[in-house]
C-alpha positions as CSV (number, residue, x, y, z in Angstrom):
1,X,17.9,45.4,-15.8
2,X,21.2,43.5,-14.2
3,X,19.9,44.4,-10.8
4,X,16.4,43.2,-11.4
5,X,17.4,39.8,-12.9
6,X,19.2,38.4,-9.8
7,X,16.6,39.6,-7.8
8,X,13.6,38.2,-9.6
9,X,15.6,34.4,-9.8
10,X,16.1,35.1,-5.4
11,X,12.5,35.4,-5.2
12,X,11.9,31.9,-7.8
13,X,14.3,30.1,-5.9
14,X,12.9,31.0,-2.6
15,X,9.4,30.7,-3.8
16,X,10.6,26.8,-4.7
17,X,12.2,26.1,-1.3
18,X,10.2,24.8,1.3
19,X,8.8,26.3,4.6
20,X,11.1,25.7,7.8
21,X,8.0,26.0,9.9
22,X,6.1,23.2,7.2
23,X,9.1,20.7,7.2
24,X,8.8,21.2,10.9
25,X,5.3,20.1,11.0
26,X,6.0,17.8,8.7
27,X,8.8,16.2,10.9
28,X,6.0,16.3,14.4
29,X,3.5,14.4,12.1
30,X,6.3,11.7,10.8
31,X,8.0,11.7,13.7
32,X,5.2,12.1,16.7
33,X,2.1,11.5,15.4
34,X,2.3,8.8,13.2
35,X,5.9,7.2,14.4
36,X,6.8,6.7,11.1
37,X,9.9,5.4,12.1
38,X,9.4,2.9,13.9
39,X,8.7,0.4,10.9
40,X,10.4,2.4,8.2
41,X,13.7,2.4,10.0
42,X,16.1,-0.2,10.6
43,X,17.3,-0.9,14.3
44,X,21.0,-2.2,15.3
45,X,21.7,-4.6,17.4
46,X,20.7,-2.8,20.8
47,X,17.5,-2.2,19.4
48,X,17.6,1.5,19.1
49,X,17.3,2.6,15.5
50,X,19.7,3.7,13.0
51,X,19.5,7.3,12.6
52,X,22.3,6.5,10.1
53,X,19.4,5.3,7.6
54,X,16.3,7.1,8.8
55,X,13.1,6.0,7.5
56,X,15.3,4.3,4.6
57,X,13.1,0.9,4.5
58,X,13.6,-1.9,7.3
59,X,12.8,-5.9,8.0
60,X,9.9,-4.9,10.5
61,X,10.6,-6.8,14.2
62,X,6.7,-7.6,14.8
63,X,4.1,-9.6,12.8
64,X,0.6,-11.2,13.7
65,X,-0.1,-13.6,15.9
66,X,-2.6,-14.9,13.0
67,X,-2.4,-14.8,9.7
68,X,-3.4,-11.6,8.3
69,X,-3.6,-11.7,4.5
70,X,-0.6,-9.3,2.6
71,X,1.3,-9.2,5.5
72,X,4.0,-7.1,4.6
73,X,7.5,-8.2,6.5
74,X,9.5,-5.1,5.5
75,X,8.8,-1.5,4.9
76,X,9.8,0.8,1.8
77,X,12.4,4.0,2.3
78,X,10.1,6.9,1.6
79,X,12.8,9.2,1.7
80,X,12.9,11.6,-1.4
81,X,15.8,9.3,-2.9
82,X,14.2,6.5,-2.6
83,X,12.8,4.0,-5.4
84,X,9.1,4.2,-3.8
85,X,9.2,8.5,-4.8
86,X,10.3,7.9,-8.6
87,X,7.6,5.2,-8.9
88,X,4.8,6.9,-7.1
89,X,5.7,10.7,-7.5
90,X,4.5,13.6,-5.1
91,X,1.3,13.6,-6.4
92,X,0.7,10.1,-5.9
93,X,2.3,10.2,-2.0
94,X,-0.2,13.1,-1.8
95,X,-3.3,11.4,-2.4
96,X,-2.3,8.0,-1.0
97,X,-2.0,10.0,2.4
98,X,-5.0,11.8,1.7
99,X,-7.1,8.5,0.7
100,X,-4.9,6.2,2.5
101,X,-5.5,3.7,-1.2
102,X,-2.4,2.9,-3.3
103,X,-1.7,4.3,-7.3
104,X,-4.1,1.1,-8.1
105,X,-7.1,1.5,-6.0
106,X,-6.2,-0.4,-2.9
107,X,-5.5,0.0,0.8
108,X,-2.3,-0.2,2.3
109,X,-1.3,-3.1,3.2
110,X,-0.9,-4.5,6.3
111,X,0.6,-3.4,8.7
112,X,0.5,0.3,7.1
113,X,-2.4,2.2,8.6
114,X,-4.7,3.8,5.9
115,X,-4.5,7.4,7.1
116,X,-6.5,10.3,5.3
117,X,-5.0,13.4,6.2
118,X,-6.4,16.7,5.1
119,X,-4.0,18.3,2.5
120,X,-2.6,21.0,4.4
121,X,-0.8,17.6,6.7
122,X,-0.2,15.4,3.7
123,X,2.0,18.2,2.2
124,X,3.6,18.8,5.4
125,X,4.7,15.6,5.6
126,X,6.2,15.3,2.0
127,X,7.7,18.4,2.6
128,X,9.4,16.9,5.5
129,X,10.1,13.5,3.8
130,X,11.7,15.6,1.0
131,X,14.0,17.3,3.1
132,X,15.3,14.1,4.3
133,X,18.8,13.0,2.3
């Protein structure tokens, strides 16, 4: 019995950690596909972004020529620690990803894109996004 304890919590705790290979996917689709980054991270002065605080929130350096109604001018952190992930939850990143419509109903706002992923990539990415510190 002593030997098969320690061996059944090894295979719960490994069962609860995430995929290298998903977090890795989920990194190419934040980080290639979608360029998460380059609105949800703040730049320094040169311009190049702080990898310091990646994808921690940032006062995005674009906006409309015109005005385009709920213009947002900054961008949320959606790392795991962040305020957006106790609000929303994983379920509700999930299916905002997968519908590209917030908790209440309603598109993203401008200038998020309303992406609908398929579940395997929405997971992929939250898996990635969780792995973040």
């Amino acid at each position: 019995m002593k030997m098969i304890l320690p061996t059944l919590l090894a295979f719960a705790c490994s069962a609860w950690a995430a995929d290298p290979k998903t977090i890795a996917y989920g990194k190419y689709l934040v980080e290639e596909v979608g360029k998460c980054q380059d609105c949800h991270t703040p730049r320094l002065e040169n311009g190049q972004l702080d990898t310091e605080k990646w994808l921690k929130g940032a006062v995005l350096d674009f906006a409309p020529l015109h005005t385009v109604k709920d213009w947002h001018k900054t961008s949320p952190d959606i790392t795991a620690s962040s305020r957006l992930w106790s609000k929303w939850g994983e379920a509700t990143f999930l299916k905002f990803m997968q519908t590209g419509l917030t908790p209440k109903g309603t598109p993203a706002a401008p200038p998020m894109p309303a992406y609908k992923l398929n579940a395997k990539d929405a997971e992929a990415m939250l898996e990635y996004l969780k792995s973040l510190k």
